[in-house]
C-alpha positions in Angstrom: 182.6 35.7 210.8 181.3 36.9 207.3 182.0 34.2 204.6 183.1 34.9 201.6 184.0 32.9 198.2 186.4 34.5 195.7 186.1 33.5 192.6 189.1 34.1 190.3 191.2 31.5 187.6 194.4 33.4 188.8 195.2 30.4 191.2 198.1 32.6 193.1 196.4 35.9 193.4 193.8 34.4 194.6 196.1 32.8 197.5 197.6 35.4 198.1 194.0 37.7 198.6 192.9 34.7 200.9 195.6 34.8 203.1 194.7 38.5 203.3 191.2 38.3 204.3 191.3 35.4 206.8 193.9 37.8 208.5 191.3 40.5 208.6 189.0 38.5 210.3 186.9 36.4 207.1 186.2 33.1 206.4 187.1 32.4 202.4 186.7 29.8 200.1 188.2 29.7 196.5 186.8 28.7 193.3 189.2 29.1 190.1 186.3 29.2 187.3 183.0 30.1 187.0 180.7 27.4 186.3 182.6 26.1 189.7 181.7 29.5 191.7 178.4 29.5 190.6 177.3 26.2 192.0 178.9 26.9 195.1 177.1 29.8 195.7 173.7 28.5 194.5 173.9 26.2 197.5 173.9 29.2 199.7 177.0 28.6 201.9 178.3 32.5 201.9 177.6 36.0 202.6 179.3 37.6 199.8 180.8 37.2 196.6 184.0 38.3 195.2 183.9 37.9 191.2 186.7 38.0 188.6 185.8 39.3 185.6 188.4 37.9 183.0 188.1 34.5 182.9 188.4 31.6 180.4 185.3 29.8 179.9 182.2 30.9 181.6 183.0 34.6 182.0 182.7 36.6 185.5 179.8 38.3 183.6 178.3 35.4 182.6 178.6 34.0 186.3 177.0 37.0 187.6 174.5 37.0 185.4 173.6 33.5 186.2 173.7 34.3 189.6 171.4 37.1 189.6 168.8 34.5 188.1 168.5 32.7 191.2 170.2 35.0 194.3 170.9 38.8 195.2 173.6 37.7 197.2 176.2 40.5 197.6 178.9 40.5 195.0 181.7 42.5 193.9 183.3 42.4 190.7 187.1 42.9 189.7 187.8 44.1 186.5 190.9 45.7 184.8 191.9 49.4 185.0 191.2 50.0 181.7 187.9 48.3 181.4 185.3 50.9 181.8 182.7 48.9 179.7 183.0 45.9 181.9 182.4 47.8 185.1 179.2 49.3 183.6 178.6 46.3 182.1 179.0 44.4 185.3 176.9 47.3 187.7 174.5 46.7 185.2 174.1 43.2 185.2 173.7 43.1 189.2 176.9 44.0 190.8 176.8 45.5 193.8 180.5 47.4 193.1 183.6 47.0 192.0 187.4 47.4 192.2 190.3 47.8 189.8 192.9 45.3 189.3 195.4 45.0 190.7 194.2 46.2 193.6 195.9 47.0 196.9 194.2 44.4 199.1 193.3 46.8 201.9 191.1 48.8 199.8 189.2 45.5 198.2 188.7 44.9 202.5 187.2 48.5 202.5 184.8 48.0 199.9 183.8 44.4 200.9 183.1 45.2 204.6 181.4 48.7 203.3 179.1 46.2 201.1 178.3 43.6 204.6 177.8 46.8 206.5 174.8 47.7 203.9 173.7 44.4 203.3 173.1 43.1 207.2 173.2 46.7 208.9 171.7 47.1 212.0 168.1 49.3 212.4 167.6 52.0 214.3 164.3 53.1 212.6 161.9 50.3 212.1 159.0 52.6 210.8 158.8 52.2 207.1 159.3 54.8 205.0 156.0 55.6 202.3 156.6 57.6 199.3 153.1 57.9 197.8 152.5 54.4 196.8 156.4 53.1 197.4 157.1 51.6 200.5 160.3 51.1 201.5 161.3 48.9 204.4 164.0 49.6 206.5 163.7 47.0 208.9 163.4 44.0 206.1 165.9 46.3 203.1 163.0 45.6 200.5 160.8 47.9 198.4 157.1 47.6 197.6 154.8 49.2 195.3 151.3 49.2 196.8 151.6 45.2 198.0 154.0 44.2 195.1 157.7 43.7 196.1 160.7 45.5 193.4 163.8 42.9 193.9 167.0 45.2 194.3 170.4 44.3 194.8 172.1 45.3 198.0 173.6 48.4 197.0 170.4 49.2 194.9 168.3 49.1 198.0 170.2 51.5 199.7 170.2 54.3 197.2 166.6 53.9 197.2 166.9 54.1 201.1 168.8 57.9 201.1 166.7 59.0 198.3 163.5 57.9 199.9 164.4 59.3 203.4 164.8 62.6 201.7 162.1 62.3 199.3 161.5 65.5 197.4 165.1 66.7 198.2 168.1 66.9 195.5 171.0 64.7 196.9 173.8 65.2 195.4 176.1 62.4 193.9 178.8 62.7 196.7 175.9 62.5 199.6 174.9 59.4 197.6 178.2 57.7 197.8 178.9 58.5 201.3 175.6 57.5 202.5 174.9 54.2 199.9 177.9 53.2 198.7 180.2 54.0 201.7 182.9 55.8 200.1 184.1 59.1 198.6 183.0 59.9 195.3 185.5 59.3 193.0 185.8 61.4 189.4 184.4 59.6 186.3 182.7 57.2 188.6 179.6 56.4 186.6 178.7 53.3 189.5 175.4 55.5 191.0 174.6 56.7 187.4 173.9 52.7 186.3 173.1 51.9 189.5 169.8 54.6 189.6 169.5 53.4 185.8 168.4 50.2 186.6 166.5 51.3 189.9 164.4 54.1 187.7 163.5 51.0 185.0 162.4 48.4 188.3 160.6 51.3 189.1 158.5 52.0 186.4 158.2 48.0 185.5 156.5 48.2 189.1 153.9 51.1 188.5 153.4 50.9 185.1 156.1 53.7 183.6 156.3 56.3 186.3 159.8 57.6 186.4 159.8 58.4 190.1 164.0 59.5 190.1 164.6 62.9 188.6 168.4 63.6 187.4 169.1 67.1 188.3 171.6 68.1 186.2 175.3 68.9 187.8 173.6 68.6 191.4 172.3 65.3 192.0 168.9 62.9 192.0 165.4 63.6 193.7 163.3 61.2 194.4 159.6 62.9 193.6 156.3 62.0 195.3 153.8 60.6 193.2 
């Protein structure tokens, strides 16, 4: 049983979104402001996160930032319909995806098991796979340069995953989202574009400013062997 901890100052929503999930099959535990969240998750009790972004106090982006110091624990963000700079701002930050509020609780079950099924999936291919000097490893989900390990998030890892398995190859942004993110691709979804933006930079921080992810304009993203 995957457990989760929601994080949200809306105390009946947040109810209400428990009840949900421990129907579905999770184990949940509430926290109803950020500073509260974060220590609980420092401690390393759950699986996954599930992050408000409009709090009072310490902010959902502050709390994720915070987080990110110290754990790449899974976590989804909510935000507000109309809040296109907090969802980049959030992906940026270390999100792993997110999901508008209000939000019909089935589909926030969707994305949160199509996050677990990323984060702990099972492997059929232990072999790692070597792109010139990057080395990506299936079997563990990390990513090396030469002997040097590039920390990505969950969903991070897996882009780098379909891109490297099909290194030299254009993918296209809807294989991407099927294959990384588990889901269609939706229009105006900019979620792979600041994901890859903050791979690229790892990247090049790694092997001193190669840009290894080529944008291929209307078609996709190639991964390019150094």
């Amino acid at each position: 049983m995957s457990k989760l901890l929601l994080i949200d100052d809306d105390v009946e929503l947040a109810n209400m979104l428990k009840e949900f999930l421990v129907q579905e099959g999770f184990s949940v535990s509430l926290a109803h402001d950020g500073i509260t969240g974060e220590q609980y998750v420092l401690a390393g009790k759950f699986d996954m996160v599930v992050l408000d972004v409009m709090m009072p106090g310490q902010d959902g982006m502050q709390t994720l930032k915070n987080i990110r110091l110290h754990s790449d624990i899974p976590i989804l963000i909510l935000t507000a319909k109309d809040d296109d700079e907090g969802r980049i701002t959030g992906l940026e930050s270390g999100a792993d995806d997110f999901v508008q509020k209000p939000c019909l609780p089935r589909e926030l079950v969707a994305r949160i098991r199509a996050i677990l099924r990323r984060h702990t999936s099972d492997v059929t291919n232990s072999n790692d796979i070597v792109v010139g000097k990057l080395i990506v490893s299936s079997e563990r989900r990390k990513v090396f340069w030469i002997d040097q390990p590039i920390v990505f998030t969950s969903t991070e890892f897996s882009l780098v995953e379909v891109l490297a398995k099909q290194a030299g190859a254009i993918v296209s942004k809807e294989d991407l989202s099927m294959k990384a993110l588990g889901r269609p691709l939706v229009k105006y979804d900019r979620s792979i574009d600041v994901h890859l933006s903050s791979i690229r930079q790892k990247i090049a921080d790694a092997s001193g400013g190669l840009n290894l992810i080529q944008t291929i304009y209307r078609v996709g993203y190639q991964l390019i062997r150094e």
